[in-house]
C-alpha positions in Angstrom: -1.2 -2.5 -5.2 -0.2 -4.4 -8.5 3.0 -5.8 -6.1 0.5 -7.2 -3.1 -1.8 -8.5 -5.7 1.1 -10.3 -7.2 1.7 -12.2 -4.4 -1.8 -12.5 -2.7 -1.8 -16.4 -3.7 1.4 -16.7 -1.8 -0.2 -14.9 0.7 -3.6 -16.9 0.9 -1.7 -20.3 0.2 -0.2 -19.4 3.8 -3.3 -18.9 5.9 -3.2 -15.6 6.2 -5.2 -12.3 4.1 -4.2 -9.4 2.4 -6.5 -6.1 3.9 -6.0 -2.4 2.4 -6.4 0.5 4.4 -6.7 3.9 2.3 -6.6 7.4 2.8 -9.6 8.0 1.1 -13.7 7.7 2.1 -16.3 5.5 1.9 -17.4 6.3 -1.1 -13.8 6.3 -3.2 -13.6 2.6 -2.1 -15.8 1.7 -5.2 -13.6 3.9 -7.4 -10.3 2.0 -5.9 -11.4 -1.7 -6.4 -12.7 -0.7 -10.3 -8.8 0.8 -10.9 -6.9 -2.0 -9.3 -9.4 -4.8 -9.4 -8.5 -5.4 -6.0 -11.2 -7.7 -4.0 -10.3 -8.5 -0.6 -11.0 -6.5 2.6 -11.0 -2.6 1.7 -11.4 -0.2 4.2 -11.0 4.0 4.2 -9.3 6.0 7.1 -9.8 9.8 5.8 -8.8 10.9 9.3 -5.3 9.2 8.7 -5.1 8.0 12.6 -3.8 4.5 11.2 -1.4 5.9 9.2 -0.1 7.5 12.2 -0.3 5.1 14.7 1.4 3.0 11.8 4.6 6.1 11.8 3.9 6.1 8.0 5.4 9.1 6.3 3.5 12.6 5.5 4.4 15.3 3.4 4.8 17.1 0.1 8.8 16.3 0.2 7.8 12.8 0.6 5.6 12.4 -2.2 8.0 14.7 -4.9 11.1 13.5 -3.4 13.4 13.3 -6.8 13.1 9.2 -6.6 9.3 9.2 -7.0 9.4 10.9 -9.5 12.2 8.4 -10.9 9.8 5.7 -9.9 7.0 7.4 -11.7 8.6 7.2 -15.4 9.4 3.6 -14.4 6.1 2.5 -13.5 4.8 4.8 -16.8 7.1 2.6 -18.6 5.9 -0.7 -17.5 2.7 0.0 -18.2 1.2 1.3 -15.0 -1.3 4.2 -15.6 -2.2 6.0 -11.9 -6.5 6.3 -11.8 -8.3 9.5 -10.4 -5.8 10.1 -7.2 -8.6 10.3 -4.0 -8.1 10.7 -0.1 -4.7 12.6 0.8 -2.0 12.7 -1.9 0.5 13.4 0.7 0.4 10.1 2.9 3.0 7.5 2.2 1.6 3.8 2.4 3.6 0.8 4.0 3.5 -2.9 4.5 2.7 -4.6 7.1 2.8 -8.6 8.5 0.5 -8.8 11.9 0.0 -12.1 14.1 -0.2 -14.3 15.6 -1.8 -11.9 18.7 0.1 -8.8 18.8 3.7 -9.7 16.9 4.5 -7.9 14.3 6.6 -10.1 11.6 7.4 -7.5 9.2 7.2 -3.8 8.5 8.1 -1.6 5.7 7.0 1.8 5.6 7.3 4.1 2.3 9.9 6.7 2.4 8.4 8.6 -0.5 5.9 7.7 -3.1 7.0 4.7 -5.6 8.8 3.5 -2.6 7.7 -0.2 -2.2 8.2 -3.1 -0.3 9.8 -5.9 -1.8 7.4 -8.6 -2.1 9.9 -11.4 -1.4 10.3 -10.1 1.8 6.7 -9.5 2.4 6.3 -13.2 1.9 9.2 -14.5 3.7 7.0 -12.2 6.3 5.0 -14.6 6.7 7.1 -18.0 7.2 
Protein backbone atom coordinates (compact mmCIF):
# COMPACT_ATOMS: atom_id res chain seq x y z
CA UNK A 1 0.00 0.00 0.00
CA UNK A 2 2.96 2.53 0.98
CA UNK A 3 4.10 1.96 -3.05
CA UNK A 4 0.34 2.89 -4.53
CA UNK A 5 0.15 5.66 -2.13
CA UNK A 6 3.40 6.90 -3.41
CA UNK A 7 2.31 7.34 -6.65
CA UNK A 8 -1.48 8.18 -6.22
CA UNK A 9 -0.76 11.93 -7.31
CA UNK A 10 0.70 10.49 -10.45
CA UNK A 11 -2.09 8.54 -10.58
CA UNK A 12 -4.87 11.31 -9.88
CA UNK A 13 -2.74 13.93 -12.00
CA UNK A 14 -3.81 11.46 -14.97
CA UNK A 15 -7.55 11.21 -14.58
CA UNK A 16 -7.81 8.15 -13.32
CA UNK A 17 -8.28 6.68 -9.27
CA UNK A 18 -6.62 4.40 -7.18
CA UNK A 19 -9.50 1.67 -5.45
CA UNK A 20 -8.36 -1.20 -2.97
CA UNK A 21 -10.03 -4.28 -2.78
CA UNK A 22 -9.19 -6.47 0.44
CA UNK A 23 -9.52 -9.76 1.75
CA UNK A 24 -10.95 -8.80 4.77
CA UNK A 25 -14.82 -7.56 5.95
CA UNK A 26 -16.64 -4.73 6.43
CA UNK A 27 -15.77 -4.05 9.54
CA UNK A 28 -11.68 -4.46 9.20
CA UNK A 29 -11.95 -1.64 6.54
CA UNK A 30 -11.78 0.94 9.46
CA UNK A 31 -8.80 -0.92 11.01
CA UNK A 32 -7.05 -0.79 7.29
CA UNK A 33 -7.39 2.97 6.52
CA UNK A 34 -6.17 3.90 10.37
CA UNK A 35 -2.79 1.59 9.52
CA UNK A 36 -2.13 2.85 6.11
CA UNK A 37 -3.89 6.15 6.16
CA UNK A 38 -5.21 5.20 2.96
CA UNK A 39 -8.41 7.34 1.83
CA UNK A 40 -9.67 6.55 -1.44
CA UNK A 41 -12.31 3.86 -2.43
CA UNK A 42 -11.96 0.81 0.06
CA UNK A 43 -13.85 -2.11 -0.44
CA UNK A 44 -13.74 -5.84 1.39
CA UNK A 45 -14.25 -9.24 -0.65
CA UNK A 46 -13.99 -11.94 2.36
CA UNK A 47 -15.36 -14.49 -0.17
CA UNK A 48 -12.18 -13.87 -2.37
CA UNK A 49 -14.25 -14.22 -5.79
CA UNK A 50 -12.23 -11.07 -7.18
CA UNK A 51 -9.17 -12.38 -6.27
CA UNK A 52 -10.06 -15.22 -8.35
CA UNK A 53 -11.53 -13.95 -11.11
CA UNK A 54 -8.34 -11.58 -10.94
CA UNK A 55 -5.98 -15.31 -11.10
CA UNK A 56 -4.25 -13.80 -8.07
CA UNK A 57 -2.18 -16.35 -6.17
CA UNK A 58 -3.34 -18.53 -2.97
CA UNK A 59 -1.46 -20.42 -0.71
CA UNK A 60 0.73 -20.99 2.44
CA UNK A 61 3.85 -21.62 -0.13
CA UNK A 62 3.01 -18.31 -1.58
CA UNK A 63 2.99 -16.31 1.40
CA UNK A 64 6.37 -18.13 3.19
CA UNK A 65 8.07 -18.54 -0.07
CA UNK A 66 11.89 -17.91 1.13
CA UNK A 67 11.78 -14.33 -0.83
CA UNK A 68 9.01 -12.95 1.44
CA UNK A 69 10.48 -13.57 3.90
CA UNK A 70 13.62 -11.76 2.36
CA UNK A 71 11.26 -8.94 1.60
CA UNK A 72 10.00 -8.98 5.09
CA UNK A 73 13.53 -7.99 6.83
CA UNK A 74 13.80 -5.39 4.03
CA UNK A 75 10.57 -3.75 4.56
CA UNK A 76 11.47 -4.19 8.67
CA UNK A 77 14.48 -2.30 7.78
CA UNK A 78 12.99 0.53 6.00
CA UNK A 79 10.80 1.24 8.50
CA UNK A 80 7.64 -0.56 7.60
CA UNK A 81 5.92 -2.14 10.68
CA UNK A 82 2.87 -4.79 9.37
CA UNK A 83 -0.64 -3.68 11.56
CA UNK A 84 -3.00 -6.42 13.03
CA UNK A 85 -3.01 -8.89 9.78
CA UNK A 86 -7.21 -9.30 8.96
CA UNK A 87 -9.10 -11.21 6.11
CA UNK A 88 -7.01 -14.25 4.64
CA UNK A 89 -3.32 -14.26 5.21
CA UNK A 90 -2.88 -16.61 2.42
CA UNK A 91 -4.08 -14.38 -0.68
CA UNK A 92 -1.51 -12.69 -2.73
CA UNK A 93 -2.54 -9.03 -3.92
CA UNK A 94 -1.81 -7.64 -7.47
CA UNK A 95 -2.07 -4.48 -9.60
CA UNK A 96 -4.14 -3.74 -11.84
CA UNK A 97 -4.70 -0.66 -14.76
CA UNK A 98 -8.56 -0.95 -16.13
CA UNK A 99 -10.16 1.26 -18.98
CA UNK A 100 -11.14 2.78 -21.04
CA UNK A 101 -14.36 0.09 -21.23
CA UNK A 102 -13.08 -3.30 -20.85
CA UNK A 103 -8.99 -2.99 -21.73
CA UNK A 104 -6.86 -3.87 -19.45
CA UNK A 105 -3.51 -1.65 -19.68
CA UNK A 106 -1.54 -3.38 -17.05
CA UNK A 107 -1.42 -6.26 -14.76
CA UNK A 108 0.87 -7.52 -12.21
CA UNK A 109 -0.12 -10.20 -9.91
CA UNK A 110 2.00 -11.14 -6.59
CA UNK A 111 3.90 -14.31 -6.82
CA UNK A 112 4.39 -14.41 -3.07
CA UNK A 113 3.97 -11.88 -0.35
CA UNK A 114 6.54 -8.72 -0.56
CA UNK A 115 6.20 -9.30 -4.14
CA UNK A 116 5.27 -5.86 -5.62
CA UNK A 117 4.60 -4.09 -8.59
CA UNK A 118 6.92 -1.63 -9.68
CA UNK A 119 5.29 1.61 -9.53
CA UNK A 120 7.01 3.02 -12.61
CA UNK A 121 5.32 0.63 -14.52
CA UNK A 122 2.09 1.02 -12.75
CA UNK A 123 2.23 4.62 -14.00
CA UNK A 124 3.56 4.16 -17.40
CA UNK A 125 0.07 1.96 -17.07
CA UNK A 126 -1.55 4.58 -17.43
CA UNK A 127 -0.13 6.73 -20.45
Amino acid sequence: MAGLASVEPSIAARGAALIVVGPGKPEHLAGFREVTGYAGPLYADPSLATFGAAGLAYGWRRTFHPLSVLRGVQAFAAGFRQGARRGNPVQQGGVFVLGPADRVRYEWRDRFAGDHAPMSDVVAGLT
